[in-house]
C-alpha positions as CSV (number, residue, x, y, z in Angstrom):
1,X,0.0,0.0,0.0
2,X,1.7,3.2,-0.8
3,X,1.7,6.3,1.0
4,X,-0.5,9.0,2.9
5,X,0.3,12.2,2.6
6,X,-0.3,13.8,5.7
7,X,-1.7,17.6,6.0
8,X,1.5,18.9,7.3
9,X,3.4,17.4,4.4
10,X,0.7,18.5,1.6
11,X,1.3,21.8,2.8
12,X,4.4,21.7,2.3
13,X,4.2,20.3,-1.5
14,X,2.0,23.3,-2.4
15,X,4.1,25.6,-0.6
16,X,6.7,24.2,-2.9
17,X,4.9,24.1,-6.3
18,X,3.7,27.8,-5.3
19,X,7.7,28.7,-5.1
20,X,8.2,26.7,-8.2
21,X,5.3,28.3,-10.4
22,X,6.1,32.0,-9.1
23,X,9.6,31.3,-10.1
24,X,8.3,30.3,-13.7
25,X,9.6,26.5,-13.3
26,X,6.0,25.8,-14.1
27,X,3.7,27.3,-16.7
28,X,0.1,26.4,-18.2
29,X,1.7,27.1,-21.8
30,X,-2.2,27.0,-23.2
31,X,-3.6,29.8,-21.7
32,X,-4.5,33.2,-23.0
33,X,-5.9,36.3,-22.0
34,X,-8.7,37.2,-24.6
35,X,-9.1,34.2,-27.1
36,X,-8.4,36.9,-29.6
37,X,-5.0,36.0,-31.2
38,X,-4.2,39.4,-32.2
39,X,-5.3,40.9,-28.8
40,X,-3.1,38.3,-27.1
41,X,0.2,38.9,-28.7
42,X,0.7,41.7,-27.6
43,X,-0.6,40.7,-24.1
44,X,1.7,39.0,-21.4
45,X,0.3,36.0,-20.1
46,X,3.5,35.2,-18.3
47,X,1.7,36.0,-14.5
48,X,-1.6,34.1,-16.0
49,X,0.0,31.0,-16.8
50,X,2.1,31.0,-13.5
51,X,-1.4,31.3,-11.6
52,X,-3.2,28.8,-13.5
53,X,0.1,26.4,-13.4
54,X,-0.7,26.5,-9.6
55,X,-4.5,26.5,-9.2
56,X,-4.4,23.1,-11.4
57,X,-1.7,22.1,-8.7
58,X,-3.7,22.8,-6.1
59,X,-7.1,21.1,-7.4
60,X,-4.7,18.2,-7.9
61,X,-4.1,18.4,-4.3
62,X,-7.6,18.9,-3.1
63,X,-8.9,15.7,-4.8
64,X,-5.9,13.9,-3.4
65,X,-7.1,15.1,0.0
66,X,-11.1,14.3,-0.9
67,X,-9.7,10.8,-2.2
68,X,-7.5,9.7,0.9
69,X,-9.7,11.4,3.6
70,X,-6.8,14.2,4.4
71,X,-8.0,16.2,6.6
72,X,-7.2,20.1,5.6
73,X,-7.2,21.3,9.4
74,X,-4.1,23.0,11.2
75,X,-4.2,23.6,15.1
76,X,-3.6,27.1,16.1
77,X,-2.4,28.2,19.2
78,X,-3.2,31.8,20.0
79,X,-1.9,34.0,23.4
80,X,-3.6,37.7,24.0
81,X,-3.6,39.5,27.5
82,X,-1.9,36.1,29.0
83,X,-5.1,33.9,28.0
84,X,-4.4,30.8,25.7
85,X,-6.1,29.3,22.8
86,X,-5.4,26.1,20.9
87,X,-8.3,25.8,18.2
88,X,-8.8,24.0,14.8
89,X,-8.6,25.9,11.7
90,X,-8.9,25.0,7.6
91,X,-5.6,25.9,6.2
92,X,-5.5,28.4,2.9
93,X,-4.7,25.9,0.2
94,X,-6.3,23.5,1.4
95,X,-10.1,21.8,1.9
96,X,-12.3,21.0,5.0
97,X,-13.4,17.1,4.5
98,X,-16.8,16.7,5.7
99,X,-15.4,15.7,9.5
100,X,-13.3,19.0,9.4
101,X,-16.3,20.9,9.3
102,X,-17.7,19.0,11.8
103,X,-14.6,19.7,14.4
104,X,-14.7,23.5,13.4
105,X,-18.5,23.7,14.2
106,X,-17.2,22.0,17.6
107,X,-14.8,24.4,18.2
108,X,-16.7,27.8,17.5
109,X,-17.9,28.4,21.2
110,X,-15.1,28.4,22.5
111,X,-13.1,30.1,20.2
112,X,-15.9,33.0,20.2
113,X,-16.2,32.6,24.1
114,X,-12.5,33.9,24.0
115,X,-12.9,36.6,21.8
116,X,-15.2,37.9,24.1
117,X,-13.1,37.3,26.7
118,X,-10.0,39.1,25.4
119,X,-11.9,41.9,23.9
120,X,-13.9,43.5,26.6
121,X,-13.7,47.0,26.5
122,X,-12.4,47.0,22.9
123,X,-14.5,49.0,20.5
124,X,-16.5,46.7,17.5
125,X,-16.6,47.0,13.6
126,X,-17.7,44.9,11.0
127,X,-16.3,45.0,7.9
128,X,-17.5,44.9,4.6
129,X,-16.5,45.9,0.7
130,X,-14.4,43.2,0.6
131,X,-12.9,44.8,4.6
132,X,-12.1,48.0,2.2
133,X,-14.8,49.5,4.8
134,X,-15.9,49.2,8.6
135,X,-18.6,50.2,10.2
136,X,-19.0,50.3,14.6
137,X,-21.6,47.6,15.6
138,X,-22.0,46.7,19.3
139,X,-22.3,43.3,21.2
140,X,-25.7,42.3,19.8
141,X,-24.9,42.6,16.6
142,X,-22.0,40.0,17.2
143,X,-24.3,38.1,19.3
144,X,-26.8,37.8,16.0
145,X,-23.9,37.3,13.6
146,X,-22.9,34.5,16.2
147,X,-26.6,32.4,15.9
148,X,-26.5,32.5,12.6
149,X,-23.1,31.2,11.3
150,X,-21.4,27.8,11.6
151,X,-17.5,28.2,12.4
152,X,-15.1,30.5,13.9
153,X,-11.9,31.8,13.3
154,X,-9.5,34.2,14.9
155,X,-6.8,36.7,13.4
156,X,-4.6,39.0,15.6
157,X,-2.5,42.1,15.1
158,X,-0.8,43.5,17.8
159,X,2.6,45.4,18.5
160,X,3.9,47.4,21.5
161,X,0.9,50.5,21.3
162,X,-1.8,48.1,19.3
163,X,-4.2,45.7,19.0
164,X,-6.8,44.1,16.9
165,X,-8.4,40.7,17.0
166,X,-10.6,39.8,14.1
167,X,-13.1,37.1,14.5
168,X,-14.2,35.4,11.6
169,X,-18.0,34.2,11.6
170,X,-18.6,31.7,9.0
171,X,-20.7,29.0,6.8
172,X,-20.1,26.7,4.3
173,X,-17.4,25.6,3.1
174,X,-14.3,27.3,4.5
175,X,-12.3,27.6,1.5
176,X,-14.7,28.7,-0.5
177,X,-15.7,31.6,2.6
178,X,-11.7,33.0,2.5
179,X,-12.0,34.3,-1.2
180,X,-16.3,35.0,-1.4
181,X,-16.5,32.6,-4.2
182,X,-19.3,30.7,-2.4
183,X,-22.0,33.1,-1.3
184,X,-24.2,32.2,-0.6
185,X,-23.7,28.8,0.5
186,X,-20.4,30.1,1.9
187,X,-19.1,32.9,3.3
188,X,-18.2,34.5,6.5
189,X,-18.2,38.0,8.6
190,X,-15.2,39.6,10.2
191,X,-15.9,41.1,13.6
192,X,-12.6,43.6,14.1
193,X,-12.3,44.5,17.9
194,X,-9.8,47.5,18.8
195,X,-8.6,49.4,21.6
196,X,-11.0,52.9,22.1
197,X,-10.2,55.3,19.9
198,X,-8.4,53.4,17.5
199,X,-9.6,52.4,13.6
200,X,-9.0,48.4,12.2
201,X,-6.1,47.9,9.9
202,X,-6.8,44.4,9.3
């Protein structure tokens, strides 16, 4: 029987191919910008065909995972105001089998239970236009965002003089959620919580 890949090593193999394709080692040599041929000569599709090189890659990868029950989930470990966090998430490149989502569904109350925890005080905005744009909500409107989604992640920013914790709110399919290709059978909310006075940069 040959081998598994394991989720640690798969990311690894993309993070690779990603290096490889950026690097033009790989190209999808077929691919054009327009279909017109007299448009597209004088087009380069140089980036294009690096990009596509790696999203075949990556399907590649996905299917791997969907056919040897990989699981795409990565454990976190998160420390704010000397409270700890060790929580499930769906890495970037990779796919949430169906028991993945099933763990991060498991997971959300206590991740959110710690973003409250960690953020009292803090004032609330919710982002949207892709987080070009946030606007100041207030505990109930997390608490209503909260009922109605499925999984939870968390994001930090902090230095010396700031900090922000963004809570993700979402449903679906994770991967599709990260890049709003789902919606609406997938997608999520970012809650950004910041010190008084300050503005999110995440």
């Amino acid at each position: 029987m040959s081998k598994v890949y394991t989720t640690q090593e798969l990311i690894q193999i993309l993070a690779a191919e990603r290096q490889a394709c950026l690097k033009g080692k790989r190209l999808k040599l077929e691919i054009t910008v327009s279909g017109n041929p007299v448009i597209d000569q004088f087009i380069s599709t140089d980036g294009l065909q690096k990009f596509t090189a790696y999203q075949d890659f990556k399907t590649a990868i996905h299917e791997y995972q969907k056919e040897n029950r990989v699981s795409g989930i990565i454990w976190r470990e998160l420390t704010v105001k000397g409270k700890n966090l060790y929580y499930p998430e769906i890495d970037t490149e990779l796919i949430a089998l169906n028991g993945d989502l099933e763990i991060l569904k498991a997971a959300k109350n206590s991740i959110v239970e710690f973003w409250y925890e960690v953020t009292i005080g803090m004032d609330l905005y919710l982002s949207f236009n892709n987080s070009k744009q946030h606007q100041q909500i207030v505990t109930s409107d997390v608490e209503r965002i909260v009922q109605r989604t499925e999984w939870a992640s968390l994001c930090k920013w902090e230095n010396s003089s700031f900090l922000e914790m963004i809570l993700q709110l979402g449903w679906g399919k994770p991967e599709e959620a990260y890049y709003k290709r789902g919606r609406p059978r997938s997608g999520s909310e970012y809650i950004h919580a910041v010190n008084s006075g300050n503005r999110p940069i995440g």
